[in-house]
BANUMI-359032 format. One line per 2 residues: number of its first residue (from 1); their letters; for each residue x, y, z of C-alpha. Coordinates in nm, 4 decimals. Layout:
N
NUM = a = X Y Z  ...
END
This chain:
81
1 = xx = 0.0000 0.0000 0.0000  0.1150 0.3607 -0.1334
3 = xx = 0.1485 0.6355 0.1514  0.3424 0.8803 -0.0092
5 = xx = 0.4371 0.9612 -0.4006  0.6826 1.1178 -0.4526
7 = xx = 0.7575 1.1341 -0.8049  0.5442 1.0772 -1.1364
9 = xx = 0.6932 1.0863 -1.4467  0.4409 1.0431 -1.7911
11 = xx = 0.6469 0.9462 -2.0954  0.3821 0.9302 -2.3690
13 = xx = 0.1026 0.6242 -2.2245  0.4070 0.4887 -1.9873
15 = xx = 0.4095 0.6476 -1.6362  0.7182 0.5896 -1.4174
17 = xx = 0.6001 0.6296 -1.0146  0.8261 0.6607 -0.6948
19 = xx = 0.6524 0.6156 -0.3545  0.6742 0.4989 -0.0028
21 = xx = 0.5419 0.1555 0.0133  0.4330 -0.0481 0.3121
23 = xx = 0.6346 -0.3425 0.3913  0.8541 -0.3470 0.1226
25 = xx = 1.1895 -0.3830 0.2877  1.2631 -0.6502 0.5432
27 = xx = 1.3652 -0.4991 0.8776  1.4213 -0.8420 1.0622
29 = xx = 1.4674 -1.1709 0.9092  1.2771 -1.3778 1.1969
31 = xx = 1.4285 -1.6635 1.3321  1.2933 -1.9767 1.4796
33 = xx = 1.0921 -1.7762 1.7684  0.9933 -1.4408 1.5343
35 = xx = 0.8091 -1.3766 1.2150  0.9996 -1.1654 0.9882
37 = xx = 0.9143 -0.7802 0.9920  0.8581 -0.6100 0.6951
39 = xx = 0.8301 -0.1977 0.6854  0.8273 0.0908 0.4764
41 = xx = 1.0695 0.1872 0.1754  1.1044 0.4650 -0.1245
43 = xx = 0.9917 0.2106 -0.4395  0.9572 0.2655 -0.8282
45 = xx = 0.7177 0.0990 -1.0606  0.5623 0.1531 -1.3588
47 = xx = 0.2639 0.1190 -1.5923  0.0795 0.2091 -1.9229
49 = xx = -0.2165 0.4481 -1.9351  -0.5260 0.3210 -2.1553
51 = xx = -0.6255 0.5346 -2.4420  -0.7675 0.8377 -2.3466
53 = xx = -0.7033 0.7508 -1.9734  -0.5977 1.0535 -1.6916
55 = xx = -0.4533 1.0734 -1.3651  -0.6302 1.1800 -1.1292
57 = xx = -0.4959 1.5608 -0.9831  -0.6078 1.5289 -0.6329
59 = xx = -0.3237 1.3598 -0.4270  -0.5458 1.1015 -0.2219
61 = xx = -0.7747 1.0048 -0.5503  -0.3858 0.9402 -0.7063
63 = xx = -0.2374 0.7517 -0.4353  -0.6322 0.4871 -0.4164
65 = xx = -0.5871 0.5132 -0.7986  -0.2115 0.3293 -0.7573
67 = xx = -0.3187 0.1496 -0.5420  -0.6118 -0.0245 -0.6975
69 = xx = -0.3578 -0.1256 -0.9907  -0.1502 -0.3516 -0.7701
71 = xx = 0.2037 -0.2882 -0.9045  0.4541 -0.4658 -0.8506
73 = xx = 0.7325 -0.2434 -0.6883  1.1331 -0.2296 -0.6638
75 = xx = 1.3459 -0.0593 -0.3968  1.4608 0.2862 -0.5582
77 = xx = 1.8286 0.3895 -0.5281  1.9001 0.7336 -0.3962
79 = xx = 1.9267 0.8889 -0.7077  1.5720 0.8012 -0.8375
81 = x = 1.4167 1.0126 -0.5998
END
């Protein structure tokens, strides 16, 4: 789950996101007693735009609008944020 974008990039249908992500990045491994723990992390992704298709302006609309397309997210490196 998004809580934060920081960056949206449109090239042509393709947009290019960078957000804060919910458990994306392992904070604990776990062992034999404890689950792993997972928390948040700065993640890119990416997807195409259908014909005619808009993002929506309003921040909150955007970030339930990523959400809803279930991306499949990568850490980001420093410099792609």
């Amino acid at each position: 789950m998004i809580t934060l974008v920081y960056k949206i990039e449109v090239n042509g249908d393709y947009v290019n996101v960078v957000a804060v992500v919910e458990d994306a990045q392992l904070v604990y491994p776990g062992n034999y007693i404890d689950p792993p723990e997972y928390g948040p992390a700065v993640c890119k992704s990416g997807f195409y735009l259908d014909e005619g298709e808009v993002l929506p302006e309003d921040e909150d609309e955007l970030i339930e609008y990523l959400n809803n397309l279930d991306l499949d997210w990568d850490i980001a490196s420093d410099d792609e944020y």
